[in-house]
C-alpha positions as CSV (number, residue, x, y, z in Angstrom):
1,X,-51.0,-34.3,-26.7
2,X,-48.5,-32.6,-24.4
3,X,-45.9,-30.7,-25.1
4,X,-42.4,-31.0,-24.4
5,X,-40.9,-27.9,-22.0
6,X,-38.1,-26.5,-23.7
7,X,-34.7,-27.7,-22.1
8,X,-33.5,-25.2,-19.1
9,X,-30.5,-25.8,-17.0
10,X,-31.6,-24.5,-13.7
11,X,-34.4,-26.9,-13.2
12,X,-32.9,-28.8,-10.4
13,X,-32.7,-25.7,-8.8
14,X,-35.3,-24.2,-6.9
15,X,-36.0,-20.2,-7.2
16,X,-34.9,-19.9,-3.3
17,X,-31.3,-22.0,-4.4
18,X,-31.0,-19.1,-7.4
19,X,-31.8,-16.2,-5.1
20,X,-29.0,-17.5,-2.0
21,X,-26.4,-17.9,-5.1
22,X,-27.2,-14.2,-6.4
23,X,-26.8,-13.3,-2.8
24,X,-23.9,-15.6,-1.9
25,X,-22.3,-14.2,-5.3
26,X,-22.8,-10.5,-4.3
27,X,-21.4,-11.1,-0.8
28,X,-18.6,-12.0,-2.5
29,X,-18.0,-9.4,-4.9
30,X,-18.8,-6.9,-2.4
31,X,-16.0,-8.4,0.0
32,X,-13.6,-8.6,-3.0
33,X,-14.3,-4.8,-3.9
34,X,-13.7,-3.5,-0.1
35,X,-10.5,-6.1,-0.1
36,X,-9.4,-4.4,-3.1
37,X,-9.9,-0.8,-1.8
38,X,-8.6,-1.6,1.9
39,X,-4.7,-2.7,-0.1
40,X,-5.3,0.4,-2.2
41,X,-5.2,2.2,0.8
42,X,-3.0,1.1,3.3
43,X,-0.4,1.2,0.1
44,X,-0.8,4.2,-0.3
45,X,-0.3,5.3,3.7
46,X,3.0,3.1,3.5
47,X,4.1,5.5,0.2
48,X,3.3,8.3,2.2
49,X,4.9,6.8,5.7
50,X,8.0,5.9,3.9
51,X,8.7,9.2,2.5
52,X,7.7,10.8,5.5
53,X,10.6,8.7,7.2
54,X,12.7,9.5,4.0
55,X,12.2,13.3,4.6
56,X,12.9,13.3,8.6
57,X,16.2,11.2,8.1
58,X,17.4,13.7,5.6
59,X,16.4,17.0,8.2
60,X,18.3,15.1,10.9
61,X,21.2,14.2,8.8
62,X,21.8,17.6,6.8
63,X,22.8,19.7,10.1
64,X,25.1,16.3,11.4
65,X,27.0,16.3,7.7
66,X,27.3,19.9,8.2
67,X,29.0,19.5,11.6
68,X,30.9,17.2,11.0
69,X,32.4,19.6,7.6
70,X,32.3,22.3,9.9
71,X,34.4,20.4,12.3
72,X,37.0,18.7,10.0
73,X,38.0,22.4,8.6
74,X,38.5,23.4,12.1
75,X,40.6,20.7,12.8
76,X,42.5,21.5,9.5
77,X,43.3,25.1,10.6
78,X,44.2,24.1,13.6
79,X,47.2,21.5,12.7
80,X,50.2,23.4,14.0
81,X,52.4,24.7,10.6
82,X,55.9,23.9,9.8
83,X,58.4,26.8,10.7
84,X,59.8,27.4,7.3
């Protein structure tokens, strides 16, 4: 009498079908991972960019506000006075 195999799914598939999925799946993962890391980073150097920017505007603009201070107190000084 013969016996039934049990039941498996992956009978239509050969063991060469099973081994390129594994592979396929891996390649995937693998891209997905180095995706993943590669926004990580280039966040991350557009943080640092960005307040790089926000710290050169801000040594550029200090000494230009403090001309332009500087220059409307002399001006104000230099308003002729009113003979009293």
């Amino acid at each position: 009498m013969a016996l039934i195999p049990p039941f498996c799914p992956f009978a239509p598939f050969s063991a060469v079908r099973i081994a390129g999925l594994q592979a396929t799946v891996l390649l995937l993962l693998t891209l997905l991972i180095k995706a993943k890391i590669r926004i990580q980073a280039f966040s991350a150097l557009g943080i640092a960019l960005l307040a790089l920017q926000t710290l050169i505007g801000l040594a550029v603009l200090a000494p230009l506000t403090l001309a332009a201070i500087a220059a409307a107190a002399y001006a104000v000084n230099q308003r002729p006075r009113a003979a009293t």
